[in-house]
C-alpha positions as CSV (number, residue, x, y, z in Angstrom):
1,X,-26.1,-142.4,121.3
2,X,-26.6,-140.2,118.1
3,X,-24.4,-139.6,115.8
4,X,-23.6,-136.9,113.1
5,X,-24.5,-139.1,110.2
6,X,-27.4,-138.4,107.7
7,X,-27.5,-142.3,106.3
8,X,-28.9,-143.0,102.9
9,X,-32.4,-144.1,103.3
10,X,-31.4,-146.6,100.5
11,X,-29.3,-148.6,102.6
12,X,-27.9,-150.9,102.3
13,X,-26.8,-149.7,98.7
14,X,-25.4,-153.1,97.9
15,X,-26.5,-156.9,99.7
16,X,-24.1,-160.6,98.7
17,X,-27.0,-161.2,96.3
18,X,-25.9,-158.1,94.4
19,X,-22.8,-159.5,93.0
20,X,-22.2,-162.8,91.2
21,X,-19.6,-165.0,92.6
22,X,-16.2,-165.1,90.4
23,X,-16.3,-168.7,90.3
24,X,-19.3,-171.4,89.6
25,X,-17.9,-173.4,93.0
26,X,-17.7,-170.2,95.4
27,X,-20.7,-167.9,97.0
28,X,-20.5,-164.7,97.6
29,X,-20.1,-164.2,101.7
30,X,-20.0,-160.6,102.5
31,X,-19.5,-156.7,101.3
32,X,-16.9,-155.3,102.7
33,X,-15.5,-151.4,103.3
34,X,-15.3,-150.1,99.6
35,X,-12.6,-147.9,98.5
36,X,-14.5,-145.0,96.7
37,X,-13.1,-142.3,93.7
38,X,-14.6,-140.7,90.8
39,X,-14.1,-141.2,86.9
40,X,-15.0,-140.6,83.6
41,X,-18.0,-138.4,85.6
42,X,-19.2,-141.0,87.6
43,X,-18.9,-142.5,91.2
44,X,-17.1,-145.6,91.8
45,X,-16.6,-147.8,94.6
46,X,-13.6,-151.0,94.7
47,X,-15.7,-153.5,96.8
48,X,-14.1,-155.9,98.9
49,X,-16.0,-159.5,97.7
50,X,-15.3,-162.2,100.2
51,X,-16.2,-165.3,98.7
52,X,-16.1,-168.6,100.1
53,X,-16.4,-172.5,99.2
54,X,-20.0,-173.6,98.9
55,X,-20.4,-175.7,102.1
56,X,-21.1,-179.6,102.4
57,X,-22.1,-180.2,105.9
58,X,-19.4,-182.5,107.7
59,X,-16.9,-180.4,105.6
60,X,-14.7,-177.2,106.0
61,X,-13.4,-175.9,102.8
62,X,-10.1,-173.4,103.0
63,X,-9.7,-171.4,100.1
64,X,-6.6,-170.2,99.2
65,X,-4.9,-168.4,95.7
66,X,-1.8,-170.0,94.2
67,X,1.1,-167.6,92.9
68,X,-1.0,-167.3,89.3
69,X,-4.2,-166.3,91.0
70,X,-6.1,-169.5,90.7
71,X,-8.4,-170.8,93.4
72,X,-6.7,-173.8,95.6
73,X,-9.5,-175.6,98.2
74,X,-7.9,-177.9,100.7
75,X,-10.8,-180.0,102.4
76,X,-11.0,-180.5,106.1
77,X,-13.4,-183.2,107.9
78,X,-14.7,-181.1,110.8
79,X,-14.0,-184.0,113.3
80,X,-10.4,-183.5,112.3
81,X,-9.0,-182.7,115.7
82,X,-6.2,-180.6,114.1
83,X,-8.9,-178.3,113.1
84,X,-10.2,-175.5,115.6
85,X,-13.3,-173.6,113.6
86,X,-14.8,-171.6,116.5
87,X,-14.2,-168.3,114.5
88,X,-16.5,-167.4,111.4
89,X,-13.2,-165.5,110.0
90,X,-10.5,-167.7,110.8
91,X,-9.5,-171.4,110.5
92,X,-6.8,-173.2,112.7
93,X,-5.1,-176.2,111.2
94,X,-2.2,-177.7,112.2
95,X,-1.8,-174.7,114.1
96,X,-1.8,-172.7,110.9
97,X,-4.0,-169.3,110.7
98,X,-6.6,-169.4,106.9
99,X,-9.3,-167.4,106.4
100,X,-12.9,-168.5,105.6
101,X,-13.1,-166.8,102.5
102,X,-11.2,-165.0,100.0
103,X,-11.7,-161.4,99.3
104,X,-10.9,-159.5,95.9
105,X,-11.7,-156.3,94.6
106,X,-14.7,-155.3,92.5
107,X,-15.6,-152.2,90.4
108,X,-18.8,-150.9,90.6
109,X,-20.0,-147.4,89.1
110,X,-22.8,-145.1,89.3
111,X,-24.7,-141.7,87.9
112,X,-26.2,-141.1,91.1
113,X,-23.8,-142.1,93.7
114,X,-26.7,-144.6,95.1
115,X,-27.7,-147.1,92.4
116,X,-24.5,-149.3,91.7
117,X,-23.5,-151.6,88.6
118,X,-20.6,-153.5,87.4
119,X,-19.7,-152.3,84.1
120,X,-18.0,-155.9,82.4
121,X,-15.3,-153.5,80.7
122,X,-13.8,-153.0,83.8
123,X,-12.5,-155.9,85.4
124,X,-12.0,-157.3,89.5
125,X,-8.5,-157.5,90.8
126,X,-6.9,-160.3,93.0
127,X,-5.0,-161.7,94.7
128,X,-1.5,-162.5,92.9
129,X,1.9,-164.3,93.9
130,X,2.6,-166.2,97.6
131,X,2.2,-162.7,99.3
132,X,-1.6,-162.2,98.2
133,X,-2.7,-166.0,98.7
134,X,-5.2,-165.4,101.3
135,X,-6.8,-162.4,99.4
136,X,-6.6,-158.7,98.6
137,X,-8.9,-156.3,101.0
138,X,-10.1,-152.7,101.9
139,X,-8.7,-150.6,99.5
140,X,-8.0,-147.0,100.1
141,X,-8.2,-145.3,96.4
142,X,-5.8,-141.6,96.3
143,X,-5.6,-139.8,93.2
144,X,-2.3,-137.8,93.4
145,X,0.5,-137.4,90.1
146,X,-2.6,-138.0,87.8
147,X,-3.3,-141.5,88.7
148,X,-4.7,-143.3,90.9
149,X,-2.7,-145.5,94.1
150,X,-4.7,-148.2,95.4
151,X,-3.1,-149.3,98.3
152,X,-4.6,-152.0,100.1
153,X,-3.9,-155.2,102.7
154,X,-2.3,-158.0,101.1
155,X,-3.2,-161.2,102.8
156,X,-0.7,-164.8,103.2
157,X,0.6,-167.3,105.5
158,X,3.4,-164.8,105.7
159,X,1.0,-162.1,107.3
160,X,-0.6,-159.3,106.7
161,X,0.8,-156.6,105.0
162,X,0.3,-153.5,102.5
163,X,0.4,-153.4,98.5
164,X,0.3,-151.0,96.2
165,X,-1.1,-151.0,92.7
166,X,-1.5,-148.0,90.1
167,X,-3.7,-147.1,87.4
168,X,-4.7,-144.3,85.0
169,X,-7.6,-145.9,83.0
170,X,-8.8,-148.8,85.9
171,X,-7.9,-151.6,83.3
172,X,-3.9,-151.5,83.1
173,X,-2.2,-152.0,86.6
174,X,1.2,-151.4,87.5
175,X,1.6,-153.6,90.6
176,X,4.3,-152.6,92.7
177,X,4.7,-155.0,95.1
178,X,4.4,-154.6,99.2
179,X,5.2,-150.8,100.4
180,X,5.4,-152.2,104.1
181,X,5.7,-155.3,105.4
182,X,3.4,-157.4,108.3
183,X,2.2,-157.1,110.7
184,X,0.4,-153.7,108.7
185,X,-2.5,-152.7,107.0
186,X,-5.2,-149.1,107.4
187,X,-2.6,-147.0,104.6
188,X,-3.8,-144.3,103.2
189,X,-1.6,-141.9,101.1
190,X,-2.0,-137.7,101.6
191,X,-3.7,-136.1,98.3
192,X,-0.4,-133.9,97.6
193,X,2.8,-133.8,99.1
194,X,4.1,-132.2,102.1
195,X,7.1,-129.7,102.2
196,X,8.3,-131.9,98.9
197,X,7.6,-134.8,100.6
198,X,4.9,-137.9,100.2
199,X,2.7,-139.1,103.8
200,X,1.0,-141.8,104.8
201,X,-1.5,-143.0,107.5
202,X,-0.6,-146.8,108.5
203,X,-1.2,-149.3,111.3
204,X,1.2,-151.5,112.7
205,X,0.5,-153.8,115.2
206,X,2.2,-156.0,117.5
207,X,0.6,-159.4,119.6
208,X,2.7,-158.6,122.7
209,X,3.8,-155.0,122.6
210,X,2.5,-151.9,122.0
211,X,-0.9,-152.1,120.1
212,X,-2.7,-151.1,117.2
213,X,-2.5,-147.3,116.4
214,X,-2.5,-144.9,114.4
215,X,1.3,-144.3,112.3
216,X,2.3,-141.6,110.3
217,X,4.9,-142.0,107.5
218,X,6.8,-140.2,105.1
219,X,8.4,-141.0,101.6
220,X,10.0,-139.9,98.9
221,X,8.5,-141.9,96.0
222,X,6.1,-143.3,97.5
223,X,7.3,-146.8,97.5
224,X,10.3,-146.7,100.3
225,X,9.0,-145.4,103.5
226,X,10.4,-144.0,106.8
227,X,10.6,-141.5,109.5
228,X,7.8,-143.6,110.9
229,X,6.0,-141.6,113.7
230,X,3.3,-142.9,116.0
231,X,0.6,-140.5,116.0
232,X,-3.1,-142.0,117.4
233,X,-3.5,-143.7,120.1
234,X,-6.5,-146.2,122.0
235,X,-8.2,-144.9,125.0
236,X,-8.7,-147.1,127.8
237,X,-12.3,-146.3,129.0
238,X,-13.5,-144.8,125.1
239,X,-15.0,-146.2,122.1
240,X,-11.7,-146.7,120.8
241,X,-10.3,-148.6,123.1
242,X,-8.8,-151.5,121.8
243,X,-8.0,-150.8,118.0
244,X,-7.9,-147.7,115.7
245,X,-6.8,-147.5,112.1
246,X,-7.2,-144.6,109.3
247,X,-9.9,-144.2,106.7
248,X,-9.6,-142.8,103.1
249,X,-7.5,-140.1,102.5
250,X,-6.8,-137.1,105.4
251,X,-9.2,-134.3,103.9
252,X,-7.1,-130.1,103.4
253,X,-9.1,-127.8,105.5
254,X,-7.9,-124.3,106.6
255,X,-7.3,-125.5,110.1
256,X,-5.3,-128.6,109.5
257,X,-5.8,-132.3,107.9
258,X,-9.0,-134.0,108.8
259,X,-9.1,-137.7,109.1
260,X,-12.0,-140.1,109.2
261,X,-10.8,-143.2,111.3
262,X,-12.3,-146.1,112.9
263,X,-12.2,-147.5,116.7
264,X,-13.0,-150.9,118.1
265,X,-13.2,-152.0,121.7
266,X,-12.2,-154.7,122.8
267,X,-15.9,-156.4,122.6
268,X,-15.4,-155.5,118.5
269,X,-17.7,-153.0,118.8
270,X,-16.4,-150.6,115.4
271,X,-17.5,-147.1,115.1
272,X,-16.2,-143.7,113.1
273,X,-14.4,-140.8,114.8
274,X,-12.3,-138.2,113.2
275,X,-9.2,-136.2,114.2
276,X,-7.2,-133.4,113.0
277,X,-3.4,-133.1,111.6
278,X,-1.4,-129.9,111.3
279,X,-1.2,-128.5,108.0
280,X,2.6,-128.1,107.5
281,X,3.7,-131.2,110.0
282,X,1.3,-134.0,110.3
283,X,2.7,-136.0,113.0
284,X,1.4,-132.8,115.0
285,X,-2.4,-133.9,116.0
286,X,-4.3,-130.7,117.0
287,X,-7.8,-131.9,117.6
288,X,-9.9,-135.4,118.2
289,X,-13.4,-136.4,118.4
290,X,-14.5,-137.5,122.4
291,X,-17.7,-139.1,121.2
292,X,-17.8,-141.1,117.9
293,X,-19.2,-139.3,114.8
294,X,-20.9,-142.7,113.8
295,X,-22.3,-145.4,116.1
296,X,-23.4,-148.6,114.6
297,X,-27.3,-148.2,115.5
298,X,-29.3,-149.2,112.6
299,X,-30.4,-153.2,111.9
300,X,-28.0,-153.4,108.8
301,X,-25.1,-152.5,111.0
302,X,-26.1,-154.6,114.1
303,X,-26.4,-157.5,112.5
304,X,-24.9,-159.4,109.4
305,X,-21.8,-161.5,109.3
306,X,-20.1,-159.8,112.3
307,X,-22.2,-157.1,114.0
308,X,-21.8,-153.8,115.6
309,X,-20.0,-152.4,113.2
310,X,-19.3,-149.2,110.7
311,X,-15.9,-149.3,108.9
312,X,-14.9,-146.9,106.1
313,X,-11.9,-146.7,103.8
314,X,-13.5,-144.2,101.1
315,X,-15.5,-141.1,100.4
316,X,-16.0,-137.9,98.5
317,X,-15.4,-134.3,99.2
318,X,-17.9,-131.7,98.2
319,X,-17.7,-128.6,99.9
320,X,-18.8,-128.4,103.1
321,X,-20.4,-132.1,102.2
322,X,-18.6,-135.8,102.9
323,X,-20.2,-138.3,101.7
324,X,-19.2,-141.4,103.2
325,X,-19.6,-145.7,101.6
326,X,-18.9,-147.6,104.3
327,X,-19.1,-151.5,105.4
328,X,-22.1,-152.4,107.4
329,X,-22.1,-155.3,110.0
330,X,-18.9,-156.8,107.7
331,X,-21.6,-157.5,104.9
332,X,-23.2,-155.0,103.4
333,X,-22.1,-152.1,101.7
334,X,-23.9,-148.0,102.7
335,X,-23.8,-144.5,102.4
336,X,-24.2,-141.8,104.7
337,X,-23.3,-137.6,104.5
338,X,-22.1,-135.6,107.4
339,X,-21.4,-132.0,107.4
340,X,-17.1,-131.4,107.6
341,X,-18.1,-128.2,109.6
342,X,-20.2,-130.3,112.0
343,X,-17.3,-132.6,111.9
344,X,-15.2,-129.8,113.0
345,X,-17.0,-128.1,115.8
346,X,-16.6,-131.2,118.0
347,X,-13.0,-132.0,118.5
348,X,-10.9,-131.2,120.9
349,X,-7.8,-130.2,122.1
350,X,-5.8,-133.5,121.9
351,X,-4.8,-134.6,125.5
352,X,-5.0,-138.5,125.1
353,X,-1.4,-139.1,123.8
């Protein structure tokens, strides 16, 4: 199936091997789904780094944070029959749900929006405090009341839900704590407010009920939100047919907001569609893509650490151009453009909800 991407012929833009590990006892795993924003003239990307114990064969290693941000390893025998480690993401033990690795977030900048460097100046952020134990992830970066909001899934024992951190210079960080609890993740914040009001994207799920779509919320401060409206839905039969969750920031067009989101099916097959938000009352959807506007198709997204898969949480906005960084295969990170316009011309007339 083609797809309305123009990828970077660079790609992938950034490989493991590209970053050094944060500590001399972990490896660096995968690239995930950068959160991407421009400053001091440059662009920038906040790559997720999942990092995981060097391995000793017989041994599973389960890293975790404690509440000061240090790294805690418990070590499992892998004949432990209280073990299950059929899932390269997840560890069972003692019917308790870990994860493989530990993600944080790393700051990378550019001149040319294609070669990427750390700059030492600027440091990573983690995980902090019993709510953050299992990692920070895919951070969606929105610059509204002249500063940035980083709002991003905060991993633990306790779930999975949504923090929010804020900066002005990307070396002081106010953290303020969980916006909205688990089961949650896929926030995004609108670019300026709404009939005096603040909106979000978010994604809510539940194991039994109801599924994972798309939510619209509303806020006065940002930090307390409510009205909660669900506003995408899966498609039983569609490339989004199991799971769907918002991208960066919904983009201000003449006709409405235009949102970059992602669909799995239930086989985790993850590509990109887009849909379209009334101007004046989000929670109105006006338009949605049939077909995706990416499909993973190229090596780098078919395999790596778990194939068949484009996922984006960040881009830029130039004219008529998006440029899009997205995670590749859940290991490396890419680029592609895409025309808005192009974007436009093929949705439709919402009649899925």
């Amino acid at each position: 199936m083609k797809d309305l991407a123009t990828r970077f012929p660079q790609n992938p833009l950034l490989l493991p091997k590209d970053i050094a590990a944060s500590a001399d006892n972990l490896q660096v795993i995968c690239l995930l789904n950068p959160g991407v924003f421009t400053f001091e003239g440059k662009t920038w990307l906040l790559v997720r780094v999942a990092e995981s114990v060097k391995q000793i064969e017989g041994w599973a290693f389960i890293p975790t944070l404690d509440e000061d941000g240090k790294l805690v390893v418990m070590e499992v025998p892998l004949n432990d029959p209280d073990l299950i480690a059929t899932d390269a993401r997840i560890y069972n033990y003692k019917g308790l749900d870990y994860l493989t690795t530990v993600s944080h977030l790393r700051l990378l900048s550019s001149n040319d929006g294609i070669n990427f460097a750390e700059e030492h100046e600027f440091p990573g952020l983690f995980g902090k405090g019993k709510l953050e134990r299992y990692g920070i992830e895919d951070c969606r970066v929105t610059f509204i009341d002249n500063s940035y909001h980083l709002t991003y899934t905060a991993v633990s024992d306790s779930g999975v839900a949504v923090g929010l951190r804020t900066t002005s210079d990307w070396k002081n960080f106010d953290h303020r704590g969980l916006i909205l609890p688990p089961h949650n993740k896929d926030v995004c914040l609108f670019e300026e407010k709404i009939n005096g009001k603040y909106y979000a994207l978010h994604r809510p799920s539940s194991k039994d009920l109801g599924g994972n779509y798309i939510w619209l919320a509303e806020s006065p401060d940002k930090l307390h939100w409510g009205n909660h409206k669900c506003i995408l839905k899966t498609r039983t039969g569609f490339w989004d047919s199991a799971r769907v969750g918002a991208g960066a920031a919904p983009i201000k067009t003449e006709k409405g907001w235009l949102e970059i989101y992602h669909g799995a099916t239930a086989e985790h097959r993850y590509c990109l569609g887009a849909f379209l938000m009334d101007l004046d009352d989000p929670s109105i959807v006006k338009a949605r893509s049939v077909d995706p506007i990416m499909v993973p198709t190229e090596r780098y997204e078919l395999s790596g650490f778990f194939g068949f898969v484009v996922f984006t949480n960040g881009h830029l906005v130039n004219g008529d151009q998006l440029t899009i960084y997205y995670g590749a295969a859940d290991e490396f990170v890419c680029g592609a453009t895409f025309s808005i316009q192009e974007i436009m011309s093929v949705l439709v007339d919402e009649p899925y909800q």
